[in-house]
N, C-alpha and C positions, 0 to 999 in steps of 0.2 A: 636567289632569284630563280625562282620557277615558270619557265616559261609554257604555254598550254600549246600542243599539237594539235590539240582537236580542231576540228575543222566546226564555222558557225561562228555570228555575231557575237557571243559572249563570251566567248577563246578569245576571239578580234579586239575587244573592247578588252579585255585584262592583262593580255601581252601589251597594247598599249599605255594602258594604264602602269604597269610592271616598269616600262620602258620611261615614262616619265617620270616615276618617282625614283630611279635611278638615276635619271638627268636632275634631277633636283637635290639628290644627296651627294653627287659629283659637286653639283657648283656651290652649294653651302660649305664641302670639306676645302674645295680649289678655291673659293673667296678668303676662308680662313687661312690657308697655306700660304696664299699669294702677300695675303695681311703681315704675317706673323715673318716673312721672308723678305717683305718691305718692296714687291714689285709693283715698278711706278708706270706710270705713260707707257707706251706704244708695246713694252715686254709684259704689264699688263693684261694689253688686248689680246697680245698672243698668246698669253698664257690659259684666256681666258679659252683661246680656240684650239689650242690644243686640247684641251681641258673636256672640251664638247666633240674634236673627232676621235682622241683614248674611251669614251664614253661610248660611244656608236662600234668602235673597233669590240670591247669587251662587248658588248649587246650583242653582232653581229656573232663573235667568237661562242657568245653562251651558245647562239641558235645556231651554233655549229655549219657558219658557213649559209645557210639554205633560209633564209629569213622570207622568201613567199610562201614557205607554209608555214610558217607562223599569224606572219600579215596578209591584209588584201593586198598593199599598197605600202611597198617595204621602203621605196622611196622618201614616202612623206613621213615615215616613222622616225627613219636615220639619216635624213634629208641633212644637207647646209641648214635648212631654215629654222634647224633646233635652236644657232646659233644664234638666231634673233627671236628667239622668244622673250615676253619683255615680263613674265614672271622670272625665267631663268635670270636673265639680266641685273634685274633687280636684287635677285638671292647674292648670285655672286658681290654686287657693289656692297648690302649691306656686313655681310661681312669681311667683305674687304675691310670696308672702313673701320667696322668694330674691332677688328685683329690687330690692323694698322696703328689706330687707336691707341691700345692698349698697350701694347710692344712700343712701338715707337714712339711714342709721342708721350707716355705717364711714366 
């Protein structure tokens, strides 16, 4: 993960984008973990939300602490509201299921 310092919309636009496909490889590897570990209801969810502030903590950690010169709006990047994203959401549930699936149930 290469994060851009330059300053200018298209640093802004590829740290973010950087930052989403790392939320998206998080909850694909954490849907499978959670599958394959057989976590049901409510430890689940939490797993699911730890899963999105360890994500935002390493993000945070790469930018070495100082994440407004990376972003305009460092808030909405590593914001709670990652955790209702309903791509992420979805990533996570399908491989829940698929792992869950597989393991447990075949």
């Amino acid at each position: 993960m290469v994060v851009s310092r330059r300053a200018g919309p298209s640093a802004n636009a590829h740290n973010t984008q950087l930052v989403q496909t790392c939320r998206t490889f998080a909850t694909v590897v954490g849907g499978a973990t959670a599958g394959i570990l057989g976590v049901r209801g409510i430890y689940g969810i939490l797993f699911y939300l730890v899963l999105v502030a360890a994500t935002a903590a390493v993000v945070l950690f790469k930018a070495s602490g100082a994440a407004a010169a990376y972003w305009h709006h460092p808030a909405a990047v590593l914001g709670g509201a990652a955790a209702y994203e309903r791509p992420l959401l979805l990533s996570y549930l399908l491989f829940w299921s698929l792992f869950y699936s597989a393991v447990h149930l075949y």
